[in-house]
GUDRENMAR-647170 format. One record per residue (C-alpha): residue number from 1; residue in three letters; chain; x, y, z. Coordinates in pm, 1 decimal. Layout:
# residues N
<pt><pos>NUM</pos><code>ALA</code><unit>A</unit><c1>X</c1><c2>Y</c2><c3>Z</c3></pt>
...
//
This chain:
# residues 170
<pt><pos>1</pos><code>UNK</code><unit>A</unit><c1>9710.2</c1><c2>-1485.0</c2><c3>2599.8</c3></pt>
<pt><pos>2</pos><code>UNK</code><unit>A</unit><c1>9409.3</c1><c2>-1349.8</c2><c3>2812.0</c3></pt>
<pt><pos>3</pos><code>UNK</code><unit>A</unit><c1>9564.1</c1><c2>-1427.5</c2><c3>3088.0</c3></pt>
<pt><pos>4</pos><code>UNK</code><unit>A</unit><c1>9913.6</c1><c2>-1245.6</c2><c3>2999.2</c3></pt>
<pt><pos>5</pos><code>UNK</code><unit>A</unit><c1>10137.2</c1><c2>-1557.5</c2><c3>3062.8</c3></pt>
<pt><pos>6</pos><code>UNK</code><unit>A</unit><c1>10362.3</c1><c2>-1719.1</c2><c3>2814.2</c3></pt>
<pt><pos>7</pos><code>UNK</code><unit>A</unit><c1>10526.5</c1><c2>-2050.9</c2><c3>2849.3</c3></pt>
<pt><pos>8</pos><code>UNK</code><unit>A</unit><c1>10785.2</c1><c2>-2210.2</c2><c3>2606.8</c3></pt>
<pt><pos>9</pos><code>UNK</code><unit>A</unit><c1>11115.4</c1><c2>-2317.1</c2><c3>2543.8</c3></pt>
<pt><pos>10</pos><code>UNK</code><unit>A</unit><c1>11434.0</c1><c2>-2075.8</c2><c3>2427.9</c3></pt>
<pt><pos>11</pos><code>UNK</code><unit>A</unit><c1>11607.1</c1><c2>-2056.8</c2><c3>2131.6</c3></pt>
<pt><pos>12</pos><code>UNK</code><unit>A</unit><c1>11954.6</c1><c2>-1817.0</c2><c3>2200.0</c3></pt>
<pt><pos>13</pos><code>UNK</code><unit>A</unit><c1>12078.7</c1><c2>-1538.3</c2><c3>1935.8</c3></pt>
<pt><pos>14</pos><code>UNK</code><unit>A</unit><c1>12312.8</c1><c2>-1299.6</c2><c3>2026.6</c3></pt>
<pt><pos>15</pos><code>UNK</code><unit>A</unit><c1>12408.3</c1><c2>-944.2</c2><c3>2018.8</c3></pt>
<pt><pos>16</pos><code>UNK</code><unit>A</unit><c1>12330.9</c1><c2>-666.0</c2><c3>1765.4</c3></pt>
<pt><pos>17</pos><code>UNK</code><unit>A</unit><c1>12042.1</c1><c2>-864.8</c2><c3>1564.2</c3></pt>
<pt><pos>18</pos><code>UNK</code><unit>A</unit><c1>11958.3</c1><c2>-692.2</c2><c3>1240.9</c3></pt>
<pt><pos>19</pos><code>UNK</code><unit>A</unit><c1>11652.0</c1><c2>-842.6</c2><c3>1136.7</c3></pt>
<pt><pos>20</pos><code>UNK</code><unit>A</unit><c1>11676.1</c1><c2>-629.6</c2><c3>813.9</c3></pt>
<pt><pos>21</pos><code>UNK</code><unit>A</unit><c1>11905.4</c1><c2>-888.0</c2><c3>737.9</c3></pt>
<pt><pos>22</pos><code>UNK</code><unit>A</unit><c1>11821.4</c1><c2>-1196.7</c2><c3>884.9</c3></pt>
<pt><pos>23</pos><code>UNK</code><unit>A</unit><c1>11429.4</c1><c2>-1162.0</c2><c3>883.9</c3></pt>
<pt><pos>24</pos><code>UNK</code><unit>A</unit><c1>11340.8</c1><c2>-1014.0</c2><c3>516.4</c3></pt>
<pt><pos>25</pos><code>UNK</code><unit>A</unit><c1>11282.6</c1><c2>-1077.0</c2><c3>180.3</c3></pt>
<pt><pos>26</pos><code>UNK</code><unit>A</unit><c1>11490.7</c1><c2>-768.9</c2><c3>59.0</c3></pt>
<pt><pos>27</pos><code>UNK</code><unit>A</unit><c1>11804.9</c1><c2>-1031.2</c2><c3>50.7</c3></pt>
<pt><pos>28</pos><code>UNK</code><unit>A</unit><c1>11594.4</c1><c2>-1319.8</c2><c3>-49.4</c3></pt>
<pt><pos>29</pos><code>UNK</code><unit>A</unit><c1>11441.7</c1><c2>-1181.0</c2><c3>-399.8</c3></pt>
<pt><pos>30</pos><code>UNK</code><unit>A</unit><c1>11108.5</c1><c2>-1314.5</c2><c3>-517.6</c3></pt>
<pt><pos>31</pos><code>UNK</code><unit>A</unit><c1>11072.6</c1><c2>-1509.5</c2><c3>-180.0</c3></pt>
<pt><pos>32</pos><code>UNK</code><unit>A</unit><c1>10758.9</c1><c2>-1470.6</c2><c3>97.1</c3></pt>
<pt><pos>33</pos><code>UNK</code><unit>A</unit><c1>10730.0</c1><c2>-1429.4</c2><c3>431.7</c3></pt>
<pt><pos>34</pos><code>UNK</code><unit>A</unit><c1>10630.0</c1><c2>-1811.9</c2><c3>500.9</c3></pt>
<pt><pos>35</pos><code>UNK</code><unit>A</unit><c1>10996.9</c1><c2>-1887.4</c2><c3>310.6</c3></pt>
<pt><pos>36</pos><code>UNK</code><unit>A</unit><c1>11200.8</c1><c2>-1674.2</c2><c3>500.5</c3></pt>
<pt><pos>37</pos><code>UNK</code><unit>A</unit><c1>11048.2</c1><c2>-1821.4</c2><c3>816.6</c3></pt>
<pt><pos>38</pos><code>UNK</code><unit>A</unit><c1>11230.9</c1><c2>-2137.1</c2><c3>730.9</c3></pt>
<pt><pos>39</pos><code>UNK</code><unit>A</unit><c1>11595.1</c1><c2>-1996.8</c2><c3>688.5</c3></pt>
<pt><pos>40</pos><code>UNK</code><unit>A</unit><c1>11495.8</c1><c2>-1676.2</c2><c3>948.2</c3></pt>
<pt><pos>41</pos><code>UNK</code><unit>A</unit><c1>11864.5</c1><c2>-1610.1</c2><c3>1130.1</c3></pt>
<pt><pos>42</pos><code>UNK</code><unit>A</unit><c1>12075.5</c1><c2>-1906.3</c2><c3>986.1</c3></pt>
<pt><pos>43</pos><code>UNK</code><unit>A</unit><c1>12350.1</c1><c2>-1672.3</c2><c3>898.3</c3></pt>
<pt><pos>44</pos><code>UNK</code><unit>A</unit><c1>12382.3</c1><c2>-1596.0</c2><c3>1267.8</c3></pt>
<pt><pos>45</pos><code>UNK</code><unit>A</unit><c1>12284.7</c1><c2>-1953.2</c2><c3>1403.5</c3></pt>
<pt><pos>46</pos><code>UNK</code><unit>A</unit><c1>12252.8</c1><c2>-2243.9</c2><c3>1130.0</c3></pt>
<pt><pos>47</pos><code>UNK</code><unit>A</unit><c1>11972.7</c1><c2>-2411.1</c2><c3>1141.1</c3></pt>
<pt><pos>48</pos><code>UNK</code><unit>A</unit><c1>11773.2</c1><c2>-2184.4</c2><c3>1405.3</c3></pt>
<pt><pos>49</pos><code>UNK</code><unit>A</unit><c1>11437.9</c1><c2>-2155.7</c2><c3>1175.3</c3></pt>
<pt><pos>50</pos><code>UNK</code><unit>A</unit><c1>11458.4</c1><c2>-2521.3</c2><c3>1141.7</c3></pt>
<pt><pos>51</pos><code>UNK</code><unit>A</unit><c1>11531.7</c1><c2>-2551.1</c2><c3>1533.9</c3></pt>
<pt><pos>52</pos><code>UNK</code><unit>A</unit><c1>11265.8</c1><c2>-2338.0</c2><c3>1656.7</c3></pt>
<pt><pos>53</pos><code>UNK</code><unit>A</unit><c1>11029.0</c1><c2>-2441.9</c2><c3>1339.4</c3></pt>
<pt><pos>54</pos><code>UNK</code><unit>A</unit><c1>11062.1</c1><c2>-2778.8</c2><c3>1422.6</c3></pt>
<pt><pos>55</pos><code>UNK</code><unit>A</unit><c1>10949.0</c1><c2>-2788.1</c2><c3>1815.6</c3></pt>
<pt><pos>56</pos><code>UNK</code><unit>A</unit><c1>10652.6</c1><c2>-2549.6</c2><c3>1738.4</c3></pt>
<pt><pos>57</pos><code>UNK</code><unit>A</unit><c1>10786.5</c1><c2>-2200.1</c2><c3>1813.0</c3></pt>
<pt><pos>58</pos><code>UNK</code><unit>A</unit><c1>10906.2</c1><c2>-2064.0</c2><c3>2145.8</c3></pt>
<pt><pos>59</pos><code>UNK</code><unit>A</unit><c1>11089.6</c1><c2>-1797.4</c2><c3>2310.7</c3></pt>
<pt><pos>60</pos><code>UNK</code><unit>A</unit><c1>11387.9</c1><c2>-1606.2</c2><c3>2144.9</c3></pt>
<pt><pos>61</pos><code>UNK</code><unit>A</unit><c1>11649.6</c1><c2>-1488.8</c2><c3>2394.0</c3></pt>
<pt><pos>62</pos><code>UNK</code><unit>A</unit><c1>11880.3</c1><c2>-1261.4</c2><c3>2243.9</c3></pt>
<pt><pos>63</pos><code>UNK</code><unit>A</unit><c1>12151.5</c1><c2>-990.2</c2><c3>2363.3</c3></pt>
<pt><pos>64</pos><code>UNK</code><unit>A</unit><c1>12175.2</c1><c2>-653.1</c2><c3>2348.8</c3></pt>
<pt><pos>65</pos><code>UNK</code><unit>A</unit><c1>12012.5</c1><c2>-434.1</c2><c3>2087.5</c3></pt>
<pt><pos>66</pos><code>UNK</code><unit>A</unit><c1>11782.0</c1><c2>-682.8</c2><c3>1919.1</c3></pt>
<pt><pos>67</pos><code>UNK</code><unit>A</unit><c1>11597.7</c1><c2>-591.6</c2><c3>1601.4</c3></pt>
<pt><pos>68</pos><code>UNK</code><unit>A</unit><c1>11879.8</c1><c2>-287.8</c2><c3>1517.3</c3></pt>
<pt><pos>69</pos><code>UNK</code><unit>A</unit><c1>11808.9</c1><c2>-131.2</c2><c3>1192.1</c3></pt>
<pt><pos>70</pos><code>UNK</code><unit>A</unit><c1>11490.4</c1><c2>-262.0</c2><c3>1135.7</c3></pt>
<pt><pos>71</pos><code>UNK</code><unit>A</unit><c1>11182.3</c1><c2>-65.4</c2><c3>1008.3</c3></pt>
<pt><pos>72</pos><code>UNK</code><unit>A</unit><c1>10984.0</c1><c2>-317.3</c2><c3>841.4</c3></pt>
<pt><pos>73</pos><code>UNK</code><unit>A</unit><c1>10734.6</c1><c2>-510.1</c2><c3>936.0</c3></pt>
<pt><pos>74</pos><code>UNK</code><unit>A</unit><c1>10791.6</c1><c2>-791.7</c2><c3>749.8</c3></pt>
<pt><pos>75</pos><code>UNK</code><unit>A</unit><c1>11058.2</c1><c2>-923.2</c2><c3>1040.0</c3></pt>
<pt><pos>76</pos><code>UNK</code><unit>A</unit><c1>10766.6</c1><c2>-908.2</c2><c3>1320.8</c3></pt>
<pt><pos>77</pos><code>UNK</code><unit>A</unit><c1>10464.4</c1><c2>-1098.9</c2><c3>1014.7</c3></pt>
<pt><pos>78</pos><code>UNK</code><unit>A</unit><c1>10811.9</c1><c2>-1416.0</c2><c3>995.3</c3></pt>
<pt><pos>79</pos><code>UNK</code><unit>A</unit><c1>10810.1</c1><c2>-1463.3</c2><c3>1358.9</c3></pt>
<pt><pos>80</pos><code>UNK</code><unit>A</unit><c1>10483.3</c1><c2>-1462.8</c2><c3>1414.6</c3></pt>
<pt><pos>81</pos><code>UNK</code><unit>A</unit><c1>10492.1</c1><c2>-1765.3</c2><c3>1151.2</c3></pt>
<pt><pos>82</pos><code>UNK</code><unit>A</unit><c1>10801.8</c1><c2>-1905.3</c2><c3>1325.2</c3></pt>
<pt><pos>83</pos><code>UNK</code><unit>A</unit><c1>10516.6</c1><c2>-1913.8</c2><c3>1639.8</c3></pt>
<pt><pos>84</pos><code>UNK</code><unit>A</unit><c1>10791.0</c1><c2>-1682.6</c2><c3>1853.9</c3></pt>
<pt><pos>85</pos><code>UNK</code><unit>A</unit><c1>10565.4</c1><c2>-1639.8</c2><c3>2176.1</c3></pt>
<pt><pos>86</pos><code>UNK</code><unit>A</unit><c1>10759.8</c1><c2>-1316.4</c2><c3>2270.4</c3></pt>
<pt><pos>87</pos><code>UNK</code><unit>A</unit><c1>11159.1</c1><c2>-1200.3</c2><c3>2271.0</c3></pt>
<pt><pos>88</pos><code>UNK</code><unit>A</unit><c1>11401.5</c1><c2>-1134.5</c2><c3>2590.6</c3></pt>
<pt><pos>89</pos><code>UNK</code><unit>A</unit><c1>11638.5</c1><c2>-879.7</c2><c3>2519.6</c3></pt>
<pt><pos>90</pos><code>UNK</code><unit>A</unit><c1>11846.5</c1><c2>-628.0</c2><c3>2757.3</c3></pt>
<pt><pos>91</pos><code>UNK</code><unit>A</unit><c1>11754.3</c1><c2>-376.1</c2><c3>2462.1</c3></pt>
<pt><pos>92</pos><code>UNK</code><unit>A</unit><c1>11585.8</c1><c2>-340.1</c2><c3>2138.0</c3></pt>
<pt><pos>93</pos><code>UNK</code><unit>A</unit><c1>11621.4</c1><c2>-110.5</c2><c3>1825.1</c3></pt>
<pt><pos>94</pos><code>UNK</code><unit>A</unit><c1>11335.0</c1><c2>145.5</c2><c3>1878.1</c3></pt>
<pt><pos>95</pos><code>UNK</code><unit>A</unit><c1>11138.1</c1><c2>79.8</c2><c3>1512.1</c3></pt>
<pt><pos>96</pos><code>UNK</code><unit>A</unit><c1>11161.9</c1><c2>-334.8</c2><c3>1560.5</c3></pt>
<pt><pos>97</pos><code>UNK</code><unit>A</unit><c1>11007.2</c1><c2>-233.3</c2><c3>1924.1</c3></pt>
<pt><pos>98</pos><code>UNK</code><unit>A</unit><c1>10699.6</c1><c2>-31.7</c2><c3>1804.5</c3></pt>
<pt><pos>99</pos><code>UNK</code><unit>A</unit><c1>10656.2</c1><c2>-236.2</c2><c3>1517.8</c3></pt>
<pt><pos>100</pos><code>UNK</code><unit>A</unit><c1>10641.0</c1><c2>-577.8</c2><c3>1750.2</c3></pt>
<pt><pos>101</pos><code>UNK</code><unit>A</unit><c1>10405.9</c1><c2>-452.4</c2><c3>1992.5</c3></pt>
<pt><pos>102</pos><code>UNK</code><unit>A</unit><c1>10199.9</c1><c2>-263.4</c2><c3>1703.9</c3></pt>
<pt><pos>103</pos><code>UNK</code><unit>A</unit><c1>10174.3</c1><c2>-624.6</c2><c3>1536.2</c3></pt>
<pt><pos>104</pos><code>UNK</code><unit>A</unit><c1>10106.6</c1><c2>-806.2</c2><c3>1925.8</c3></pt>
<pt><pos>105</pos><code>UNK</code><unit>A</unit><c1>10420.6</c1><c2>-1003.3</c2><c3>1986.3</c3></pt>
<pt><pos>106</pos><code>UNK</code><unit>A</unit><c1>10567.1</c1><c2>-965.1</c2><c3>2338.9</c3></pt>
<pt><pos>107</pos><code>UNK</code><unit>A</unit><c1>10914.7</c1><c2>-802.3</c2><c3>2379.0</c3></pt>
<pt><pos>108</pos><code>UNK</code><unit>A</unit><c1>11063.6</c1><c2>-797.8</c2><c3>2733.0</c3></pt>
<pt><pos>109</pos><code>UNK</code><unit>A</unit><c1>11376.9</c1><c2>-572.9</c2><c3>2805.1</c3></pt>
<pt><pos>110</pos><code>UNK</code><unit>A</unit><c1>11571.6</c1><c2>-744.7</c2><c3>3102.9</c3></pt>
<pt><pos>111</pos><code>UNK</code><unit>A</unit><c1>11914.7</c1><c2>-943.3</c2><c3>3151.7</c3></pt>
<pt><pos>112</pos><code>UNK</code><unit>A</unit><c1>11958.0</c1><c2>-1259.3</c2><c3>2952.5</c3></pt>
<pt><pos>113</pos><code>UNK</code><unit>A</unit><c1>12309.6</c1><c2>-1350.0</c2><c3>3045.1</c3></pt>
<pt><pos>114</pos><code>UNK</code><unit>A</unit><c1>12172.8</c1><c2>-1614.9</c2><c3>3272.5</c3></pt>
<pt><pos>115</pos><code>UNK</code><unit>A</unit><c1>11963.9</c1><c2>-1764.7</c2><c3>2996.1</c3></pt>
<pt><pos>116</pos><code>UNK</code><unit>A</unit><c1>12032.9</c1><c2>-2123.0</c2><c3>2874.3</c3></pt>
<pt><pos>117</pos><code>UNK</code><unit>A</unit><c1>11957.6</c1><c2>-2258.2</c2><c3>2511.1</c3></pt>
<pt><pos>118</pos><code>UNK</code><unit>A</unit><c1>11660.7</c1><c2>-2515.4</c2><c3>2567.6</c3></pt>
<pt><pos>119</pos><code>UNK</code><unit>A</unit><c1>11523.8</c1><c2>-2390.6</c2><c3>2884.0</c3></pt>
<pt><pos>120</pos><code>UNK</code><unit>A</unit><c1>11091.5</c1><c2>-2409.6</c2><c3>2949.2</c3></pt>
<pt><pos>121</pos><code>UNK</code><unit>A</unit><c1>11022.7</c1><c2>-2044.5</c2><c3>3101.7</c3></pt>
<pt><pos>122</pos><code>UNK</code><unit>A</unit><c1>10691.6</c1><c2>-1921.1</c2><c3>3222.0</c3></pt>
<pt><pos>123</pos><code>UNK</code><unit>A</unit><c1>10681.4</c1><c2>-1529.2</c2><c3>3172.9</c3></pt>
<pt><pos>124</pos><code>UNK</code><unit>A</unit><c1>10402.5</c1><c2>-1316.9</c2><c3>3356.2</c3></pt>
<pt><pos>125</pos><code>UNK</code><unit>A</unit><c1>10334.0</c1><c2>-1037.3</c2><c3>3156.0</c3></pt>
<pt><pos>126</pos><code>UNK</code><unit>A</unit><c1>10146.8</c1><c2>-876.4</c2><c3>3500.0</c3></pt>
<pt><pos>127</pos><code>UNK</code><unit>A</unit><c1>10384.3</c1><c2>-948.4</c2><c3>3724.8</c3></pt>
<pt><pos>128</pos><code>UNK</code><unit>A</unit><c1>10716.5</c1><c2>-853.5</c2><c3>3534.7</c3></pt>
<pt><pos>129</pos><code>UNK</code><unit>A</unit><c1>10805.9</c1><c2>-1200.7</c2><c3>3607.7</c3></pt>
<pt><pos>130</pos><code>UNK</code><unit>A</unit><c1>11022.2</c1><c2>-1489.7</c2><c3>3412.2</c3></pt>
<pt><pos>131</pos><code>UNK</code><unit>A</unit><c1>11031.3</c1><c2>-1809.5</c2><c3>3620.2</c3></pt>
<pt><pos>132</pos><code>UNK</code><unit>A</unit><c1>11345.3</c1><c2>-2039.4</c2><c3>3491.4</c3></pt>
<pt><pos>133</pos><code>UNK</code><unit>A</unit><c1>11365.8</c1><c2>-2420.0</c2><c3>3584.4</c3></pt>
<pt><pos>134</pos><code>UNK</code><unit>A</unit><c1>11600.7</c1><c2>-2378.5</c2><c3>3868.7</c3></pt>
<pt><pos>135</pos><code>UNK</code><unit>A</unit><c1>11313.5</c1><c2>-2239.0</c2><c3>4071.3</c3></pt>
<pt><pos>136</pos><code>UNK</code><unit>A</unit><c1>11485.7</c1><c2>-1878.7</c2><c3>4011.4</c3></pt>
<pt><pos>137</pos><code>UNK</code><unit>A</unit><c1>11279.9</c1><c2>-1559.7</c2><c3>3890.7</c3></pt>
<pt><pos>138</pos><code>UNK</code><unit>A</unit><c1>11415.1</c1><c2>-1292.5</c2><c3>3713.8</c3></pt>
<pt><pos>139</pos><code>UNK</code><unit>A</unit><c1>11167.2</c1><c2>-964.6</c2><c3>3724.0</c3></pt>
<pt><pos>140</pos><code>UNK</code><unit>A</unit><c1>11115.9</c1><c2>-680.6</c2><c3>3488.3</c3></pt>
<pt><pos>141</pos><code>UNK</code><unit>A</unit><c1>10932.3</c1><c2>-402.5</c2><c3>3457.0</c3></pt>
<pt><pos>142</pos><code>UNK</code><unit>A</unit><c1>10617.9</c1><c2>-469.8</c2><c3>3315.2</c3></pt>
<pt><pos>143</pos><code>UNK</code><unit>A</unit><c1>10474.9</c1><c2>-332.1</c2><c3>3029.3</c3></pt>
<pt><pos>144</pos><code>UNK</code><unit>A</unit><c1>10223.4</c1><c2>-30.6</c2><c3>3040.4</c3></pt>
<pt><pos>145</pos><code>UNK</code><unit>A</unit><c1>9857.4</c1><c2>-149.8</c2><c3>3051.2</c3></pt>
<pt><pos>146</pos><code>UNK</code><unit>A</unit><c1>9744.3</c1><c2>-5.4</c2><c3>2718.1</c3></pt>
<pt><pos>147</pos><code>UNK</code><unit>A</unit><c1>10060.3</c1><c2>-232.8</c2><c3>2551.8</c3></pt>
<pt><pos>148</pos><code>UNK</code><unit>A</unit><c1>9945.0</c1><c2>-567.3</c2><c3>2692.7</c3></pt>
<pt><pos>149</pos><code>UNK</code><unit>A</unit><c1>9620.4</c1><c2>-487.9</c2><c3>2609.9</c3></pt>
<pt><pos>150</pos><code>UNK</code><unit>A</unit><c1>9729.1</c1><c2>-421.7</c2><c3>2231.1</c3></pt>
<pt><pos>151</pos><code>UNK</code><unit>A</unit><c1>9960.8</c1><c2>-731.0</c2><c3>2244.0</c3></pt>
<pt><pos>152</pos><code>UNK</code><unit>A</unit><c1>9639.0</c1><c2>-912.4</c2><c3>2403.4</c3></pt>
<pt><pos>153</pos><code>UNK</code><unit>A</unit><c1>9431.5</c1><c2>-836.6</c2><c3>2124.2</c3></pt>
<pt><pos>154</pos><code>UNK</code><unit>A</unit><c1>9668.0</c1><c2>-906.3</c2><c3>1843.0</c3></pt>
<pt><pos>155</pos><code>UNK</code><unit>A</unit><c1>9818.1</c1><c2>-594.3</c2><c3>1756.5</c3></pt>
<pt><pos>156</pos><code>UNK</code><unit>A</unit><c1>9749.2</c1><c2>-218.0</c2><c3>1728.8</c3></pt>
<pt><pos>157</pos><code>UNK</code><unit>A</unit><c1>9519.2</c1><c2>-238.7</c2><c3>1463.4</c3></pt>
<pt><pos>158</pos><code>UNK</code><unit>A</unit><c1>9304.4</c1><c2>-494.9</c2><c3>1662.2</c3></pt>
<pt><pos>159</pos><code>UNK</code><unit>A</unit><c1>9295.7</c1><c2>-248.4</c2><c3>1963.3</c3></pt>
<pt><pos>160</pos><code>UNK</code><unit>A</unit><c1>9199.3</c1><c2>19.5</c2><c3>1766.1</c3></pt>
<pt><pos>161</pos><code>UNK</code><unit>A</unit><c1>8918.8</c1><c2>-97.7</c2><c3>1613.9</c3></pt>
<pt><pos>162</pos><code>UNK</code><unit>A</unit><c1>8751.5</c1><c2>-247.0</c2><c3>1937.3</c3></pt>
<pt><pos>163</pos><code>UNK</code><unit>A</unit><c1>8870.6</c1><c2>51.1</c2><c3>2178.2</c3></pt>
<pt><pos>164</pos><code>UNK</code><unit>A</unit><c1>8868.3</c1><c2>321.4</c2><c3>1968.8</c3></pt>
<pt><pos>165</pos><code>UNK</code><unit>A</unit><c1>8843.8</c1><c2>594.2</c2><c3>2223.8</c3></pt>
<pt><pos>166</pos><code>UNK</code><unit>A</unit><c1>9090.0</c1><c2>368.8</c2><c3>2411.3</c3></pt>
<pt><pos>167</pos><code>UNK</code><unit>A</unit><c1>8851.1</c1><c2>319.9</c2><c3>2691.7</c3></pt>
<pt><pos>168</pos><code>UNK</code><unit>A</unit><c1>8936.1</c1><c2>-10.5</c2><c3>2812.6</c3></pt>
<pt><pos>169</pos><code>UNK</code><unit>A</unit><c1>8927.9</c1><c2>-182.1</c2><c3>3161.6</c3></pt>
<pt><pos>170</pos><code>UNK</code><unit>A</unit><c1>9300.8</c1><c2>-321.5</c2><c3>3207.6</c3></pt>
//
């Protein structure tokens, strides 16, 4: 993602996502990370692991507060496995949005009302861009420098250790 642009299909989830629930273990006893990434939201949306497993990963597009309740990790390590490219959300719980961009997936706050199950976007981190099919582009604010440049590298961590003074060129 050098080049800060994302293309992929979406996969829809609503509002008020608690990925305690519907991304971890903690309900699924004695079970991994690479099995919850196969049944990941199916008590929201049957089948969506299987859905978005099956064509390779994409683009979840969910409504408001995304990722509510969440302080584990564990929910950012499944998608990552699920190969989610980044999440659209008009807002996210505050510990799912640290811990994504600490662990280098995207996360875009902007309207997703207009957004259709099945649609190819192309999303310019730079620009604060998302262009849809139709021709239409919906803009948002971009993120900071320093947090594309941890998502770029994989993840706080990642950043850390090759910028430790946090001297970077953006």
């Amino acid at each position: 993602m050098s080049n800060r642009l994302i293309q992929g299909k979406t996969f829809l989830l609503g509002d008020d996502v608690n990925t305690d629930i519907n991304c971890s273990s903690k309900y699924l006893p004695g079970k991994d990370s690479e099995f919850v990434s196969t049944v990941a939201f199916d008590k929201l949306v049957p089948g969506f692991a299987q859905n978005i497993n099956s064509n390779g990963g994409g683009i979840i597009v969910a409504g408001k507060h995304f990722g509510i309740n969440s302080s584990r990790e564990q929910a950012i390590h499944v998608l990552h496995i699920m190969k989610v490219q980044c999440i659209l959300a008009p807002s996210f719980g505050r510990q799912f949005f640290r811990n994504a961009i600490n662990n280098g997936l995207p996360i875009i706050e902007c309207d997703t009302s207009n957004f259709k199950a099945g649609q190819e976007l192309s999303i310019d981190l730079n620009q604060g861009a998302i262009s849809i099919p139709s021709g239409e582009t919906i803009s948002f604010t971009p993120l900071p420098k320093e947090i594309l440049k941890i998502i770029e590298l994989g993840g706080l961590l990642n950043f850390i250790t090759k910028h430790p003074d946090w001297n970077f060129a953006a």
